[in-house]
C-alpha positions as a LaTeX table, in Angstrom:
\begin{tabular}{lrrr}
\hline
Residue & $x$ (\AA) & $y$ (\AA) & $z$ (\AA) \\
\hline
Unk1 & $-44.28$ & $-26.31$ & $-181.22$ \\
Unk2 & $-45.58$ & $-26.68$ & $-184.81$ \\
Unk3 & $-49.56$ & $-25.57$ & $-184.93$ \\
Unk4 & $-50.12$ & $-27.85$ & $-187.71$ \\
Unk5 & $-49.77$ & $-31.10$ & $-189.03$ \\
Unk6 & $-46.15$ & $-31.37$ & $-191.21$ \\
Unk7 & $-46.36$ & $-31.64$ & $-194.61$ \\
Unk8 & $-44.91$ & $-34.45$ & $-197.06$ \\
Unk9 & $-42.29$ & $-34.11$ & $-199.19$ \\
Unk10 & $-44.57$ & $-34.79$ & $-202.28$ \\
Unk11 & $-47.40$ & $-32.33$ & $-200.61$ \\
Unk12 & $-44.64$ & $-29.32$ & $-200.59$ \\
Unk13 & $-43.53$ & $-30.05$ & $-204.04$ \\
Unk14 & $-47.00$ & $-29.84$ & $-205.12$ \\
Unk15 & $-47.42$ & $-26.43$ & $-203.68$ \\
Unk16 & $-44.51$ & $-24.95$ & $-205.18$ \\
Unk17 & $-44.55$ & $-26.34$ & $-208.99$ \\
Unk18 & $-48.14$ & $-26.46$ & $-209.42$ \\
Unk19 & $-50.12$ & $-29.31$ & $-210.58$ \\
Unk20 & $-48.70$ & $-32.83$ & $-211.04$ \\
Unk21 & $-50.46$ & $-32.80$ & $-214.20$ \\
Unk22 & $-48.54$ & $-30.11$ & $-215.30$ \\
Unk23 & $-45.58$ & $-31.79$ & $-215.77$ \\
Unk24 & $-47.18$ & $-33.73$ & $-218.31$ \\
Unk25 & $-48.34$ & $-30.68$ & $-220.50$ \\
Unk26 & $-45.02$ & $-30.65$ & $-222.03$ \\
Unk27 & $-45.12$ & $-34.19$ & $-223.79$ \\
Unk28 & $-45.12$ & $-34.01$ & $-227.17$ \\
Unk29 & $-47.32$ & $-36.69$ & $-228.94$ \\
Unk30 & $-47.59$ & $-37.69$ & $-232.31$ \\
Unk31 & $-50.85$ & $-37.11$ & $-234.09$ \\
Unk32 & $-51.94$ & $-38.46$ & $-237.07$ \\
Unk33 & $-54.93$ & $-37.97$ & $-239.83$ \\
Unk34 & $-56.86$ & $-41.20$ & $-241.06$ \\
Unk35 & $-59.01$ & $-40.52$ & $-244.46$ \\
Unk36 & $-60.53$ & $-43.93$ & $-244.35$ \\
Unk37 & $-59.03$ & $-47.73$ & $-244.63$ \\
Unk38 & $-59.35$ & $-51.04$ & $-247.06$ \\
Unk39 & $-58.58$ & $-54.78$ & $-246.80$ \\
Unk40 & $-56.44$ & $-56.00$ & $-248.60$ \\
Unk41 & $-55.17$ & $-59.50$ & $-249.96$ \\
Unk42 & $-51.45$ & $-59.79$ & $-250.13$ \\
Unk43 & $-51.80$ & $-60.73$ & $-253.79$ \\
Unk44 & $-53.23$ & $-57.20$ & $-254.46$ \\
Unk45 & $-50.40$ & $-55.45$ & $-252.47$ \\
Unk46 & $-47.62$ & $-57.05$ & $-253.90$ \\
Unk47 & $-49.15$ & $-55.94$ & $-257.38$ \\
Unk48 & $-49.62$ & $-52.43$ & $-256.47$ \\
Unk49 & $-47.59$ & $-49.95$ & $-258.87$ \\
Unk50 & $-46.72$ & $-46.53$ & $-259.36$ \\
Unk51 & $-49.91$ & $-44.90$ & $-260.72$ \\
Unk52 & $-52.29$ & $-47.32$ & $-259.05$ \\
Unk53 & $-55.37$ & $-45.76$ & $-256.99$ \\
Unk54 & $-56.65$ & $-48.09$ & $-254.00$ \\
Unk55 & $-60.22$ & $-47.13$ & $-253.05$ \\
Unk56 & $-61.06$ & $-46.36$ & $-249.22$ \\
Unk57 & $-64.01$ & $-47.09$ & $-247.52$ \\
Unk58 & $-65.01$ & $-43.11$ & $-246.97$ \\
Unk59 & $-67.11$ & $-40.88$ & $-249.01$ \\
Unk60 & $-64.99$ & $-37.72$ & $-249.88$ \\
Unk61 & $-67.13$ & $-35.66$ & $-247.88$ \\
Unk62 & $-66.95$ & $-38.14$ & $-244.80$ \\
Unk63 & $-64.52$ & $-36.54$ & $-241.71$ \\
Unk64 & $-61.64$ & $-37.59$ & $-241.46$ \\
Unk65 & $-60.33$ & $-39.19$ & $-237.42$ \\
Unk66 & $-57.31$ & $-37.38$ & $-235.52$ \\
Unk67 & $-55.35$ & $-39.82$ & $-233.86$ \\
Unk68 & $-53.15$ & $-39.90$ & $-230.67$ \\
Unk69 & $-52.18$ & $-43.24$ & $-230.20$ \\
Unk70 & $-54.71$ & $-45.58$ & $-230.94$ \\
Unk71 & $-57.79$ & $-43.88$ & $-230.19$ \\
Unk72 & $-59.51$ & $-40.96$ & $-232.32$ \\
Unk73 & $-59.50$ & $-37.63$ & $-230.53$ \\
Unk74 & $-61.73$ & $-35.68$ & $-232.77$ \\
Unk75 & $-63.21$ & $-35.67$ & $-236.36$ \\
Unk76 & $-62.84$ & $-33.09$ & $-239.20$ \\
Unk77 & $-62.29$ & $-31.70$ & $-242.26$ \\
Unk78 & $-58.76$ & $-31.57$ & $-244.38$ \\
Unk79 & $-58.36$ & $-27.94$ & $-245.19$ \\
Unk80 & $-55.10$ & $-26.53$ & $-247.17$ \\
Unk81 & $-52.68$ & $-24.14$ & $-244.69$ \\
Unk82 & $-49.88$ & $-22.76$ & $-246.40$ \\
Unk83 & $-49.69$ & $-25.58$ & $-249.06$ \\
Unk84 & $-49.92$ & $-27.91$ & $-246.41$ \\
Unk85 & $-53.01$ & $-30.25$ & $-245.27$ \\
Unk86 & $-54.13$ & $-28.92$ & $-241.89$ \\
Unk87 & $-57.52$ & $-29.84$ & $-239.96$ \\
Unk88 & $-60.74$ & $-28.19$ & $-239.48$ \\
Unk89 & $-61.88$ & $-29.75$ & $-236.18$ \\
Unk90 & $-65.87$ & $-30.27$ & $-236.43$ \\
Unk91 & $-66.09$ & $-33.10$ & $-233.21$ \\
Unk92 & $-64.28$ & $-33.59$ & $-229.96$ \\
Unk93 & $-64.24$ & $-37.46$ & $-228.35$ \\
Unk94 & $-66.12$ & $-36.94$ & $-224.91$ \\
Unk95 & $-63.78$ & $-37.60$ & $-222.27$ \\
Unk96 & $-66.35$ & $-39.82$ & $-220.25$ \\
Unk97 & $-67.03$ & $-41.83$ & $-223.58$ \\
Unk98 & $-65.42$ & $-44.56$ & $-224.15$ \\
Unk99 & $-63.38$ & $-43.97$ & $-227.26$ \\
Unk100 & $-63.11$ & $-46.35$ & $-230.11$ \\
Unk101 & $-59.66$ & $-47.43$ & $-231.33$ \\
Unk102 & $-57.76$ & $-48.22$ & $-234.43$ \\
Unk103 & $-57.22$ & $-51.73$ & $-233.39$ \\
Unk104 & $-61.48$ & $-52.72$ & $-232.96$ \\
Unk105 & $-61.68$ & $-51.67$ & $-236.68$ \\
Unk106 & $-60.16$ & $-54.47$ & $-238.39$ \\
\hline
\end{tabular}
C-alpha cells in the first residue's frame, strides 16, 4: 500500500533535474548595442559613399539600448575592453514593465 499520492512522470523529472527553467539557462541569445537611429529616403541611401558620416538622433553622451530580440534589456555606456567596445550597464528594464521595442520606434 503506497502512503501517498503517486507522482507524475513530469513531477519526478522535476525533482531530479531541478527547475524547468533551468533548462533554458543554457540558450544562447544574440545581443546587440543600438547608439541611436535616422530616417532615411532611399535617394540618400543609394548615394551614401565611402567616407560619408550619417547623423543619429542621440547626443554622444546619451546611453546607448542592449538588445535581445526586439526589446531593450538595459541602457549604458560604450566603454573600450581589450580594444574592443564592451558595455557599462547604468539601467536594467523592470521585469513587470512593459518594455518598449525596436519595432514601436519607427
Amino acid at each position: 500500500m503506497k502512503d501517498g499520492p503517486a507522482m507524475s512522470q513530469s513531477e519526478s523529472f522535476a525533482q531530479t533535474e531541478g527547475s524547468p527553467l533551468d533548462l533554458l539557462m543554457d540558450i544562447e541569445l544574440e545581443a546587440s548595442l543600438r547608439f541611436g537611429s535616422r530616417e532615411m529616403s532611399l535617394s540618400e541611401l543609394i548615394e551614401l559613399g565611402p567616407g560619408d558620416v550619417i547623423q543619429l538622433d542621440r547626443h554622444i553622451a546619451d546611453p546607448v539600448d542592449l538588445i535581445v530580440g526586439d526589446k531593450i534589456v538595459a541602457r549604458g555606456e560604450v566603454v573600450l575592453m581589450h580594444g574592443k567596445f564592451g558595455l557599462r550597464v547604468t539601467e536594467i528594464a523592470e521585469p513587470k514593465r512593459s518594455l518598449e521595442t525596436i519595432r514601436c520606434l519607427f
